[in-house]
C-alpha positions, 0 to 999 in steps of 0.5 A: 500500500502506497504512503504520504509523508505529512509535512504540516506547516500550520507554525510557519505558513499558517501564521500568515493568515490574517487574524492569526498570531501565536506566541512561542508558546502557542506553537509549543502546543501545537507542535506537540498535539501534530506529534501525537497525531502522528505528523511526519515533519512539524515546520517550526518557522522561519528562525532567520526572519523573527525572534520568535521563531528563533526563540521557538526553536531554542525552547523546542530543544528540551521537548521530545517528539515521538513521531515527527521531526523538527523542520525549519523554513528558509530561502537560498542563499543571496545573489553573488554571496557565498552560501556559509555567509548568509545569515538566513543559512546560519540561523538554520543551521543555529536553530538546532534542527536536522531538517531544513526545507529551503525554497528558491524561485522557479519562475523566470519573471520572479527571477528576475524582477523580484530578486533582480538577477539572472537565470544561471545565478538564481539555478547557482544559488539552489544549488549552493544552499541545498548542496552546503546544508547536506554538508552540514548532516542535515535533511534537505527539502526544497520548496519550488516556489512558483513552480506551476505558475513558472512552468507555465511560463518557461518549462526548461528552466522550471525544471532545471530549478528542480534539478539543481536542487537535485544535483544539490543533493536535495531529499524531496522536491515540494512543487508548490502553487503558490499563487494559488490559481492552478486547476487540476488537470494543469497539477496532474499534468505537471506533476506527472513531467516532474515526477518522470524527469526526476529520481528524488520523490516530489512533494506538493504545497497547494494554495487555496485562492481558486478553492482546489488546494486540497483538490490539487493536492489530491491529484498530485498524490494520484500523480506520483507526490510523496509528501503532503505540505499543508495546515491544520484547518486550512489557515494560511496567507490570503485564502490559506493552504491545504487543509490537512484536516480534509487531506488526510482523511481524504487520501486514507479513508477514500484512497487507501493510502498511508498517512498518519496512524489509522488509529490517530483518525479518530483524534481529527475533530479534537485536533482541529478544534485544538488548534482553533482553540490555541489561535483563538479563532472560532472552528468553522462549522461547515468545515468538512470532515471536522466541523460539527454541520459536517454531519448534519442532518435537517431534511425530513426525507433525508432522516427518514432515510439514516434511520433505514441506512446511514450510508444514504446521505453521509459519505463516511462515518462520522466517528471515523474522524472523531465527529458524530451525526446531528439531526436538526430540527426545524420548520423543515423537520418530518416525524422522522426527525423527532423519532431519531432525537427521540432515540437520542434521548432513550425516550420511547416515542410512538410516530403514529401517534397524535403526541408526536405529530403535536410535537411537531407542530408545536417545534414549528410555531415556535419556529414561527414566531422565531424560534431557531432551535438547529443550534439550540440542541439545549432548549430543544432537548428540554422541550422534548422532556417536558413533554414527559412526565418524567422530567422535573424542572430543576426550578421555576421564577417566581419573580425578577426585577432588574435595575440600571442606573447610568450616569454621565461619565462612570460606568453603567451599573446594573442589579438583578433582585430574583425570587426562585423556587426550587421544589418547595423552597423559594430563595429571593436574593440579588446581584450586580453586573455590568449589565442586566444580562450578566446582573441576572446571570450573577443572581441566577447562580447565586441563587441555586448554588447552594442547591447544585454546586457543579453550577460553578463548572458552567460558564456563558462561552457566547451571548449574541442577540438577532434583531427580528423583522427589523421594519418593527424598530425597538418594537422588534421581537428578538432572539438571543443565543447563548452558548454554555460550557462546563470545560468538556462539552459547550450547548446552545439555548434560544429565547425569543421576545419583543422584550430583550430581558425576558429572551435573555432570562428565556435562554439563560434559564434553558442553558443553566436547566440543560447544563445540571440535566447533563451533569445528572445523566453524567453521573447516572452513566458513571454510577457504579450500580448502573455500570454493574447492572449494564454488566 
């Protein structure tokens, strides 16, 4: 069975996406959940250009990796020097690693407009760098810069490129889309040439600006490349890189091929989460593969089918990469979606009977009246149990009353007086914030603490509020999501009104319900009497 070498470059190429920046220790993490994936090579930065990656690699010395090596990025050695005096050259050689990748120019325009020399110079200084640091014990690899854009435009001399870094010595040869604009016939055909032409195993480095880079990637790999250079999630300069996230999964599970540890699969989501997490960047929920609308489901035919086989309208299986099948309920929603989430939830549901087909109707009022429960699994889950008489609420209003003050010049202040039942005692207490919604989200907690400790496990990650037919003005009903969290699982609620506070009260009240039912179910599970019994 054939296998790619996964070169990750999400520390270097991935930094240079608009809204993304790492500190040292930031990547430190990173490099160290690409190893326990299973990576092949971890490109670290660029140790000439910054401190920090100089900094990066003087701190990565004292970690140990399992499975990937340490690579560090720079270019060719400058026109019309020698090689061991160029500085980007020495700071390679001062970060420590055994493997550099190097790119040189490849397309003549490049040659000799940006670095302003000539032809012979530019194949000279390829050959140099690669053939000096091969000298010096290390692995070389060398990025082709611009390759299929010059190949395009002067063939002869975008593969004599290639084969003065081979005459240098160099390990793989990586043809990179830099600009990003290739098709992928133009990638097979091209690939094919390289990979005929040459001894030393091509690699591939795609851009996304036409949105083919993993496409391209792909095609390489069908078309002879051994080496896979890309970024987690896809971050990357203008419209990023290929994505690994899609790659992997897609030249192992669809293609057969060798990449990372099979086994290590399953582990996808969590690591692409991961790294959103540590570049404080909110994962893309459309992402294929990884994202959490990957496998997602709202059609009523197209439930009724998974319920009968989940091979009609989901390409892999979800747990195959670490995600899992969501079916959404909407206005577009069949009994069959209320079946499946009823299943969910180990609740026994009748589909002939008037309870669901009432069910239904009511999901859809409410949808109506502007209600949107696909990301408000929280909210959804408690209307489902209340219509059960097994389910307790945890606690009701009794009453709420909030003040705000504003003065010129000082900051507004706000305080939330609450009145609650829990069974059959009531606590009327109050709180302050620094508005209402946080004022009632103090006094609510405030109030049950006492009454559900893990209450302190749950935190608001996301508070966003949508203005509905917005020709009403201030008279418009609106609808508030929030997103909660506990440090391992997060959920959404929904409220709606024409009144802001008591849409806020709506899903502030369904995210606290919500959390303390999943910490009950929890502990049911991990019960030692119910696990003995399941046994």
């Amino acid at each position: 069975m054939p296998s790619v070498k996964i070169y990750d470059t999400t520390l270097r190429d991935g930094t240079q996406a608009e809204g993304i920046s790492l500190s040292c220790e930031d990547k430190i993490k990173i490099a160290q959940r690409l190893d326990k994936m299973g990576f092949h090579y971890i490109e670290g930065g660029w140790p000439g250009s910054n401190p920090k990656d100089a900094d990066f690699f003087w701190r990565i010395r004292s970690y140990n990796f399992k499975n990937a090596r340490l690579a560090a990025f720079g270019s060719t050695r400058r026109a019309k020097l020698a090689t061991e005096n160029d500085d980007n050259v020495k700071a390679l050689l001062a970060s420590g690693v055994r493997c550099a990748t190097i790119f040189g120019k490849t397309w003549d325009l490049h040659v000799t407009k940006s670095l302003g020399t000539t032809l012979a110079e530019n194949l000279a200084m390829i050959r140099d760098t690669v053939s000096y640091l091969k000298g010096q014990g290390l692995e070389v690899f060398f990025d082709a810069e611009h390759f299929f854009d010059g190949y395009k435009a002067n063939s002869a001399y975008a593969l004599a490129a290639l084969e003065a870094a081979a005459e240098g010595g160099a390990d793989t040869l990586v043809l990179c889309d830099t600009n990003g604009g290739s098709l992928p016939l133009e990638i097979k055909e091209i690939v094919e040439v390289a990979v005929q032409r040459l001894s030393i195993p091509i690699g591939i480095h795609a851009h996304n600006d036409g949105e083919l880079a993993v496409a391209n990637t792909i095609m390489a790999v069908q078309s002879g490349a051994l080496q896979v250079q890309g970024t987690v999630n896809g971050y990357g300069e203008r419209c990023g890189n290929a994505n690994l996230c899609s790659v992997i999964p897609n030249l192992s599970l669809k293609l057969g091929i060798d990449t990372i540890p099979r086994e290590n699969m399953a582990h996808l989501v969590e690591m692409s989460h991961y790294v959103s997490e540590v570049a404080n960047l909110s994962p893309d929920a459309r992402q294929p593969y990884v994202g959490i609308s990957a496998f997602a489901h709202k059609g009523g035919v197209h439930v009724s089918a998974l319920l009968k086989d989940s091979k009609t309208y989901e390409h892999i299986e979800p747990e195959l990469v670490g995600n899992h099948r969501r079916v959404l309920i909407s206005e577009l929603s069949g009994i069959s979606n209320l079946l499946y989430k009823y299943k969910e939830m180990n609740l026994e549901f009748d589909r002939q009977s008037p309870e669901g087909k009432r069910i239904l109707a009511e999901i859809k009022e409410l949808e109506n009246q502007g209600f949107q429960f696909e990301g408000s699994e929280g909210s959804f889950e408690l209307l489902m149990r209340k219509a059960h008489d097994n389910y307790t609420e945890p606690f009701s209003l009794e009453a709420l009353r909030l003040l705000v003050e504003i003065k010129e010049n000082n900051p507004a202040y706000a305080e939330a007086i609450i009145k609650i039942r829990v069974g059959d005692q009531v606590v009327h207490t109050a709180a302050e914030g620094n508005g209402p919604v946080n004022a009632l989200d103090h006094a609510l907690r405030k109030a049950l603490k006492d009454f559900y400790p893990n209450i302190g496990s749950m935190h608001l990650n996301d508070y966003k509020v949508r203005v509905l037919d917005e020709k009403d003005g201030t008279g418009a009903s609106v609808r508030v999501h929030i997103e909660t969290g506990d440090g391992q699982n997060s959920w959404g609620t929904v409220g709606v009104s024409q009144n802001i506070i008591e849409a806020s009260w709506q899903a502030l009240a369904d995210s606290i319900a919500y959390g303390l039912l999943k910490g009950e179910k929890s502990e049911l599970e991990s019960s030692p009497e119910i696990s003995a019994a399941g046994e």
